[in-house]
N, C-alpha and C positions, 0 to 999 in steps of 0.2 A: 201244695197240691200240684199233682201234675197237670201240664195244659190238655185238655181235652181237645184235641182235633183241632189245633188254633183258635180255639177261643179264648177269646178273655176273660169269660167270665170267672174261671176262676183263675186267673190273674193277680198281683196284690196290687193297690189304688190309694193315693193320697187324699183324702176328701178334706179341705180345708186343713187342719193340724191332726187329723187321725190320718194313722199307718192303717188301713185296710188290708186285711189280707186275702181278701176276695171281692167280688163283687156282686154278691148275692146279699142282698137286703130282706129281713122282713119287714114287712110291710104294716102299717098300723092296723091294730085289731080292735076289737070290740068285744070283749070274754063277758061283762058285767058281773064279774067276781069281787067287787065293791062291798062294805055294806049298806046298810038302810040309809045313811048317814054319807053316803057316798067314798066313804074313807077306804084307800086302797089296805089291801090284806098281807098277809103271808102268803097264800097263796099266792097271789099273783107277785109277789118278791119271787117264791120258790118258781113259777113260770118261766117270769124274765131269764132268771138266772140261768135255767137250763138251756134256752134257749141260747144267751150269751155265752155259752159254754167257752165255744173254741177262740182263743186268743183274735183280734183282729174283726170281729165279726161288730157288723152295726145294726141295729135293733131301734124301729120306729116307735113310741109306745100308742098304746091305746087312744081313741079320741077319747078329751075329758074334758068335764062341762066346769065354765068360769066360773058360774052362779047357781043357784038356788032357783032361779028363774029362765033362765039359759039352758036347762033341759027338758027332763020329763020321763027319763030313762032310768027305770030301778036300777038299780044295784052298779050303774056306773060313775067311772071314778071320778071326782071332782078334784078343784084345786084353788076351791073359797076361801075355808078354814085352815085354823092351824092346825088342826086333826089332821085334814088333809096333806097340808102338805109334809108334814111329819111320817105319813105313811107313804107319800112320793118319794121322798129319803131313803126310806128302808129299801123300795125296790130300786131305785137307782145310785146306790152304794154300792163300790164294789170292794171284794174285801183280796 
């Protein structure tokens, strides 16, 4: 990308062992595209993904709850179970 007016922002950036290629983050969400079960979806795979579209790009996910007891928010994603994190998998795979 080109610099905009000397910023950096979009700049490319090393963060730890990632090549960034800018420096635009999103930021952690909160969609509750979960199920009842708290188990993350296809949906929110298909989410991430578009979001991670372009090469370089770094992506916060979602806040998600440790426990069973630890929330209280329908349809947000957890990461108890092995359901869970079986569906953490699917969105954080990349192909």
């Amino acid at each position: 990308m080109a610099d905009k007016g000397g910023s950096k922002l979009f700049q490319p950036v090393r963060v730890g062992n990632m090549q960034l290629s800018h420096r635009v983050v999103m930021a952690p969400l909160t969609r509750l595209r979960a199920t009842d079960g708290h188990v993350p979806t296809p949906m929110m795979a298909d989410m991430y993904a578009q979001r991670a579209n372009p090469p370089g790009t770094l992506l916060i996910s979602e806040a998600t709850l440790i426990s069973a007891q630890g929330g209280g928010i329908d349809n947000a994603p957890g990461i108890w179970s092995e359901e869970q994190v079986e569906g953490w998998k699917k969105v954080c795979q990349s192909d």
